[in-house]
C-alpha positions as MATLAB code, in Angstrom:
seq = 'XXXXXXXXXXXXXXXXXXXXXXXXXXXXXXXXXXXXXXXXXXXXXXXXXXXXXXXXXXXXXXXXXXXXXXXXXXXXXXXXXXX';
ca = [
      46.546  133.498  103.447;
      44.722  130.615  104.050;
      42.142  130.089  107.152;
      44.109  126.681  107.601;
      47.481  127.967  107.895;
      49.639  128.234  110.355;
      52.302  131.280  110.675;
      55.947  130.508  111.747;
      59.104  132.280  111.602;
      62.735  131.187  110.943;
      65.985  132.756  111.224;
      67.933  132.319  108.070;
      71.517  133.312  107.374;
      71.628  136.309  105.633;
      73.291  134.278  102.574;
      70.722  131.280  102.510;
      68.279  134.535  102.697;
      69.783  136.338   99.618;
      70.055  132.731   97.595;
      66.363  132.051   98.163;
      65.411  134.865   96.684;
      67.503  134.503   93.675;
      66.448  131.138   93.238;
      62.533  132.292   93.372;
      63.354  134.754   91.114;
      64.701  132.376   88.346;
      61.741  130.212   88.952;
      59.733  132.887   88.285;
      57.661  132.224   92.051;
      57.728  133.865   95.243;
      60.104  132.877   97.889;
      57.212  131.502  100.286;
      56.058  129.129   96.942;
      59.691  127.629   96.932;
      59.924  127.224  100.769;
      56.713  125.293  100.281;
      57.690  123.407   97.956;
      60.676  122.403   99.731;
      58.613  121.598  102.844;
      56.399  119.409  101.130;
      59.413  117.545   99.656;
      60.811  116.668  102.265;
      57.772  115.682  104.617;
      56.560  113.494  101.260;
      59.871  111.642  101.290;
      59.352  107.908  102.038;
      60.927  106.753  105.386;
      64.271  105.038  104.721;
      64.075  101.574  106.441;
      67.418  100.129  106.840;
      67.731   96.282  107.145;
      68.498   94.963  110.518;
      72.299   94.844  111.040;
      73.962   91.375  111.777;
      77.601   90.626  111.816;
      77.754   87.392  109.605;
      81.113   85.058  110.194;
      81.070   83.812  106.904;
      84.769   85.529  105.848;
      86.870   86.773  109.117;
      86.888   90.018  109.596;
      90.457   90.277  109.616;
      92.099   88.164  106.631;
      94.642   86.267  107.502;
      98.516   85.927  106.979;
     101.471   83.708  106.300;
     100.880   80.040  106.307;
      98.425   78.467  108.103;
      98.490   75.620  110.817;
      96.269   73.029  111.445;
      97.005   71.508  114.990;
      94.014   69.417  117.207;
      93.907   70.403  120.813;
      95.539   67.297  121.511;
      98.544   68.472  119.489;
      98.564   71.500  120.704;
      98.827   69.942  124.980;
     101.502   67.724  123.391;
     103.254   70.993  122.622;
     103.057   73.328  125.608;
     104.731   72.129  128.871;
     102.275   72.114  132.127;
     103.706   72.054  135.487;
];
């Protein structure tokens, strides 16, 4: 092993365990070469930046039904009774 290195430990499910030893095997590499592998993978990965999220009021959110009325506020006082 390598002066660099650092040793950890995992628990794996005895499954996972049995799978990733398979897998090296049909890769023809040991089972510490695949976890590698995988490690560097996924620390390589570019971050995912997601774009800011705005609600935009361009189309309602809720579409709408049956006919539609157009009344002025002034209409709409002429309607409704105030005491």
């Amino acid at each position: 092993m390598e002066q660099t290195a650092i040793r950890t430990s995992i628990d794996l499910p005895h499954d996972l365990h049995r799978r990733l030893h398979e897998a090296a095997a049909r890769k023809g590499c040991s089972a510490r070469k695949l976890i590698l592998a995988g490690i560097e993978r996924a620390v390589s990965e570019p971050e995912v930046t997601r774009p800011p999220r705005r609600l935009t009021l361009d189309k309602s959110l809720v579409p709408p039904t049956g006919r539609r009325i157009d009344l002025t506020n002034e209409e709409i006082y002429d309607l409704i009774e105030f005491p």
